[in-house]
C-alpha positions as CSV (number, residue, x, y, z in Angstrom):
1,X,14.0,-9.7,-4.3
2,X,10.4,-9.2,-5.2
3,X,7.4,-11.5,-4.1
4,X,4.4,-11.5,-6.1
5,X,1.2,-13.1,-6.0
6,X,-0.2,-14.2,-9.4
7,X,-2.9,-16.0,-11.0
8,X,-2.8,-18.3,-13.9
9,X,-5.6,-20.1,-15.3
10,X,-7.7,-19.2,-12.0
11,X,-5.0,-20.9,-9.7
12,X,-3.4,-18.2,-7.4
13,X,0.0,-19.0,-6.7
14,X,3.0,-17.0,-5.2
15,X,6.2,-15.9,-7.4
16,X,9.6,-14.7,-7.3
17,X,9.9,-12.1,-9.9
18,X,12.8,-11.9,-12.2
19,X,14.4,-10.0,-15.3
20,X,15.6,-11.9,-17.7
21,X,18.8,-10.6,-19.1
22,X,18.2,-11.8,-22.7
23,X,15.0,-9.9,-23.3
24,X,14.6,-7.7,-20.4
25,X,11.4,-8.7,-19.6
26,X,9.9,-9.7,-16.0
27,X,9.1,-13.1,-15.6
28,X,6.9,-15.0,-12.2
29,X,9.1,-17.8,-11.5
30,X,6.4,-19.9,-9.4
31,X,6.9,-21.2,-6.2
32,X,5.7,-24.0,-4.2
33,X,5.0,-23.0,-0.7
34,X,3.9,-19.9,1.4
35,X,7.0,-17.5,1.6
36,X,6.0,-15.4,4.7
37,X,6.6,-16.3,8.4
38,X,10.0,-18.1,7.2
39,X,8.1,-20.4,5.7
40,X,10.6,-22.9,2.9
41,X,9.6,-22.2,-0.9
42,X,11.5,-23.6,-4.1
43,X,10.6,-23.2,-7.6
44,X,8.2,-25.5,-9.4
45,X,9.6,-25.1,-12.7
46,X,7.4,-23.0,-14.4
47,X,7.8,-19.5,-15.6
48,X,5.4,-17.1,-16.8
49,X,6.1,-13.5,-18.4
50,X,3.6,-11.1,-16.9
51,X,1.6,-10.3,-20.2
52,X,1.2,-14.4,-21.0
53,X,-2.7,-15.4,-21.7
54,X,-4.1,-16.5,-18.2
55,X,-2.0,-14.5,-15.6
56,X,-3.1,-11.8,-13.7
57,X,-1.1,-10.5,-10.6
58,X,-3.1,-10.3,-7.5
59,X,-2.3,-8.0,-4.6
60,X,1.3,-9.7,-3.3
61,X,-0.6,-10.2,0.7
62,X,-4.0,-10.2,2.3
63,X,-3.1,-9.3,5.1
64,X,-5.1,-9.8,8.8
65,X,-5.2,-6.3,9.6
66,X,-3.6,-3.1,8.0
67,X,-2.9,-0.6,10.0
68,X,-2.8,3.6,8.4
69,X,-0.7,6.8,9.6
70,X,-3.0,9.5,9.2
71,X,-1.0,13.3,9.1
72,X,2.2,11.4,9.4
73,X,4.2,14.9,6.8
74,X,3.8,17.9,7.8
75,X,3.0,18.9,4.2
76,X,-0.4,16.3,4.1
77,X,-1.3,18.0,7.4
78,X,-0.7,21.5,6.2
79,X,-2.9,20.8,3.2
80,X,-6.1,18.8,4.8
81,X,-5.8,22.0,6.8
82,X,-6.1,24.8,3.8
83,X,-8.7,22.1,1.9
84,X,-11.0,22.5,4.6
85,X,-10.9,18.8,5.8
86,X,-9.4,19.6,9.3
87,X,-9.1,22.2,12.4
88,X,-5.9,21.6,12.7
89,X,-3.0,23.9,10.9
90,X,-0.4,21.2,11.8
91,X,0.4,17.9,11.8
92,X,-0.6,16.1,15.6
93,X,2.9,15.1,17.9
94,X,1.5,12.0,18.7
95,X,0.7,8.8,15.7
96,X,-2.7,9.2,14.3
97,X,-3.3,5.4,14.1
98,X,-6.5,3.9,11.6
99,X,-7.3,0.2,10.7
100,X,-8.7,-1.0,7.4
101,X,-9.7,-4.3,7.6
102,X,-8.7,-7.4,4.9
103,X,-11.5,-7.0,2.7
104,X,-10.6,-3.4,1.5
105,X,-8.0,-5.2,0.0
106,X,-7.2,-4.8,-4.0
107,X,-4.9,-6.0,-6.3
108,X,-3.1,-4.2,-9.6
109,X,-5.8,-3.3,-12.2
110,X,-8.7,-4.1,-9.8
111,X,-11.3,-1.4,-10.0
112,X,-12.3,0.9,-7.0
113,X,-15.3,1.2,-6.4
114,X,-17.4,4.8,-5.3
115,X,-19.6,3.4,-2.6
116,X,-23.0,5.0,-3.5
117,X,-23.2,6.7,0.1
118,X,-19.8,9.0,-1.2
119,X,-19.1,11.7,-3.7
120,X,-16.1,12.7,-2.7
121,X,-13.4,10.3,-2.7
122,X,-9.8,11.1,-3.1
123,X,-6.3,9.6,-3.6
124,X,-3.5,8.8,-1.2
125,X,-0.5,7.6,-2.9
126,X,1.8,5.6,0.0
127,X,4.6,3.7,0.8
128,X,3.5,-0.3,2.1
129,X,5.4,-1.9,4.9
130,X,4.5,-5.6,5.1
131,X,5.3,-7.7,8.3
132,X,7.7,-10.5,8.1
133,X,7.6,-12.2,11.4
134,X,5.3,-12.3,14.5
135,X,5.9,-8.8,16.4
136,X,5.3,-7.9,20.0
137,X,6.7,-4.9,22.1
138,X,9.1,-4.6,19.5
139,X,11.9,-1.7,20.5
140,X,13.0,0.6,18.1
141,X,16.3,-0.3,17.3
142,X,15.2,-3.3,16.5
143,X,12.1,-2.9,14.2
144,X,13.8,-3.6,10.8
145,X,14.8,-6.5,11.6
146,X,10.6,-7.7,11.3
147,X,9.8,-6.4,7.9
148,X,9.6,-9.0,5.0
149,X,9.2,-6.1,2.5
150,X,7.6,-2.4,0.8
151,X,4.7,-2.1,-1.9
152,X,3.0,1.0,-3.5
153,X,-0.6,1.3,-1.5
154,X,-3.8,3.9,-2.6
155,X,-5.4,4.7,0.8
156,X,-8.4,5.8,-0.8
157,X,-10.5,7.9,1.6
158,X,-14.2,9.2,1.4
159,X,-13.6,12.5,2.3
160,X,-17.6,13.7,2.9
161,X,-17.8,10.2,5.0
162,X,-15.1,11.2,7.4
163,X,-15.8,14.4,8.2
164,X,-19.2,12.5,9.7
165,X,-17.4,9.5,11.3
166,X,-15.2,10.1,13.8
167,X,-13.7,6.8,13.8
168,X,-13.7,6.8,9.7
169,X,-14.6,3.6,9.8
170,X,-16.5,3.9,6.1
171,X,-14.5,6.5,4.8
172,X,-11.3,4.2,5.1
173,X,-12.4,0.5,5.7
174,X,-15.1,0.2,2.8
175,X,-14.4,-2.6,-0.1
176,X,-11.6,-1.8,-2.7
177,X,-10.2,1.0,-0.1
178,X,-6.7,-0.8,0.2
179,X,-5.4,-1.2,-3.2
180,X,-1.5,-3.3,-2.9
181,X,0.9,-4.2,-5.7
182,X,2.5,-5.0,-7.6
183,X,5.0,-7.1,-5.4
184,X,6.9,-7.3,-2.5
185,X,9.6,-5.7,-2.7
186,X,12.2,-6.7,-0.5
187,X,15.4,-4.0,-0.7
188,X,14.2,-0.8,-0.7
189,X,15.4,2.8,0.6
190,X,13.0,3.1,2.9
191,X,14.8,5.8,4.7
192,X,14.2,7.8,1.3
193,X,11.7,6.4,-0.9
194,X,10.4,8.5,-3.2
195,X,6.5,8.3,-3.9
196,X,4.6,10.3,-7.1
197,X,1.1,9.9,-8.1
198,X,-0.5,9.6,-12.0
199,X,-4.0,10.4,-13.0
200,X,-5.3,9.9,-16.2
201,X,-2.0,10.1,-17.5
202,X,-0.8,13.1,-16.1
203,X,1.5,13.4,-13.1
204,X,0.4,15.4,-10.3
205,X,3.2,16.8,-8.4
206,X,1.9,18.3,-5.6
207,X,0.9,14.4,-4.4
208,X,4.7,13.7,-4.4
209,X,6.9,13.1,-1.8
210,X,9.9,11.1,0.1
211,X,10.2,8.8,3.6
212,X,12.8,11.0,4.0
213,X,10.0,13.5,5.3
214,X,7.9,11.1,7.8
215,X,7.2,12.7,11.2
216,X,7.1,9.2,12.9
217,X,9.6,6.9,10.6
218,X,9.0,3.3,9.9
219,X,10.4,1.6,13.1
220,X,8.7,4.1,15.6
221,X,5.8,3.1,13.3
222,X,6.2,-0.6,14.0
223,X,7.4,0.1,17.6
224,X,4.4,1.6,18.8
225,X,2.0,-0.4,17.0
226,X,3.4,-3.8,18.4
227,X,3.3,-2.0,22.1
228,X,-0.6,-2.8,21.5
229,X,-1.4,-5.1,18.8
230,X,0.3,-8.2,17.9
231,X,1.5,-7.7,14.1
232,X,1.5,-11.0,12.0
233,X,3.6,-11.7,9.0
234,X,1.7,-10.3,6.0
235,X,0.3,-7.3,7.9
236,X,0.7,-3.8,6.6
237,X,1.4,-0.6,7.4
238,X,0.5,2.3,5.9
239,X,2.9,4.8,6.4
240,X,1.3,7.8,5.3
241,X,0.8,10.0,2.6
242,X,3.3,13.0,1.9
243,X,1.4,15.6,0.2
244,X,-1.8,16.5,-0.9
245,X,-4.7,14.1,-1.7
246,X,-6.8,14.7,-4.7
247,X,-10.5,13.8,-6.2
248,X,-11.4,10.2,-8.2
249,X,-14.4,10.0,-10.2
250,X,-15.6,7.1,-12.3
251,X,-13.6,6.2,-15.5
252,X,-10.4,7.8,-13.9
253,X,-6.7,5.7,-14.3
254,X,-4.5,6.4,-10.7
255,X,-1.4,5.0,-10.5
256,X,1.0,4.9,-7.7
257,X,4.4,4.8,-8.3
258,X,7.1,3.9,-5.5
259,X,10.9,4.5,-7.1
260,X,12.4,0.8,-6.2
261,X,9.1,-0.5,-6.2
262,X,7.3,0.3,-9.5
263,X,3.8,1.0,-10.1
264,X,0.2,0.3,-8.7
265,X,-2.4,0.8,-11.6
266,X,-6.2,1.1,-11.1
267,X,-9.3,2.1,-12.3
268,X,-12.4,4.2,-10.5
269,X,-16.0,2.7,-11.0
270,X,-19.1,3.8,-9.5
271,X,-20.9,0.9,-7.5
């Protein structure tokens, strides 16, 4: 099932998304209701194919925190190591856990936008695990069982900003940082979902990658970040990104694409 969040005519309202099998077009079927936290929904009776005059999709959550994996394949490590951006030749054994707060937060086709204290920021095509239900000291085993769903995320970074902040609070937290989309996708291979990167078009294969090679899978993810935060449905994870990270400049086109998912399409600005 996917779960999107749309507008139409300026009114943002939550969708399931469906093919149709005549025309094999998507379609937002809107819903009544909130459907995270096990909230009820049902459908209000409209429909709206995704090109119609008057919708946009929105990013599918805003979440009230999003928490990143930072060197979470050994491959992203290896690279930030031979690109100069760390001391390190490996990835860390232990998580390397960021925050972005909710107003990094972007939707499909929304533009990022270069802070003017950065030229330098790159691309980090990812794999989006959104919280279904309150989770506290959640064990392992069980972790699954509190996801709602997957998107395609950008964790854009300011690379000349976070070799200056330790914390990379700006080079990670600053507005349009966190793009989301298209939708919620509920059933997903997350044990082996396979991430690529396009920009401007073109793919770039060497910011490809698979779950498959996380360091600290999904449920240790969730584990050990529910030892020390509450998680709250519609929060995110970022669970990493599994190769190398590349430059955006103004007027570039970056799209993630998450096989199962689809793709996240936006544009660079300069602010």
């Amino acid at each position: 099932m996917r779960i999107a969040r749309f507008l139409h005519n300026d009114v943002p309202q939550y969708a399931f998304v469906q093919t149709d099998k005549d025309d094999g077009k998507d379609y937002l079927v809107a819903l009544d209701g909130y459907p995270l936290g096990g909230s009820q929904v049902s459908p209000t009776g409209e429909r709206y194919a995704l090109d119609d005059e008057g919708v946009r999709l929105l990013a599918p959550i805003i979440p009230s925190k999003i928490y990143g994996l930072a060197k979470n394949y050994e491959a992203h490590a290896q690279f930030m190591h031979e690109a100069g951006h760390s001391d390190i030749a490996h990835a860390p054994e232990d998580m390397m856990i960021f925050m972005k707060p909710s107003t990094s937060v972007i939707g499909p086709d929304d533009p990022i936008v270069i802070p003017p204290a950065s030229n330098d920021m790159n691309f980090e095509p990812e794999v989006a695990v959104v919280i279904g239900r309150i989770a506290k000291n959640v064990p392992v085993d069980k972790a699954m069982d509190y996801v709602l769903g997957y998107t395609c995320v950008n964790d854009v970074t300011l690379r000349d900003l976070q070799k200056l902040d330790p914390m990379w609070t700006r080079a990670k937290g600053f507005d349009t940082s966190c793009p989301l989309g298209p939708w919620i996708q509920t059933e997903l291979d997350w044990r082996d979902a396979k991430i690529s990167f396009t920009l401007n078009g073109q793919d770039v294969p060497e910011a490809s990658g698979t779950t498959a090679n996380l360091i600290h899978g999904i449920p240790e993810q969730i584990a050990t970040i529910s030892s020390f935060a509450t998680l709250l449905p519609g929060d995110v994870i970022l669970t990493g990104t599994p190769n190398a990270s590349g430059s955006l400049r103004p007027g570039d086109e970056a799209i993630v694409h998450v096989e199962g998912i689809g793709d996240l399409r936006n544009v660079v600005v300069r602010g």
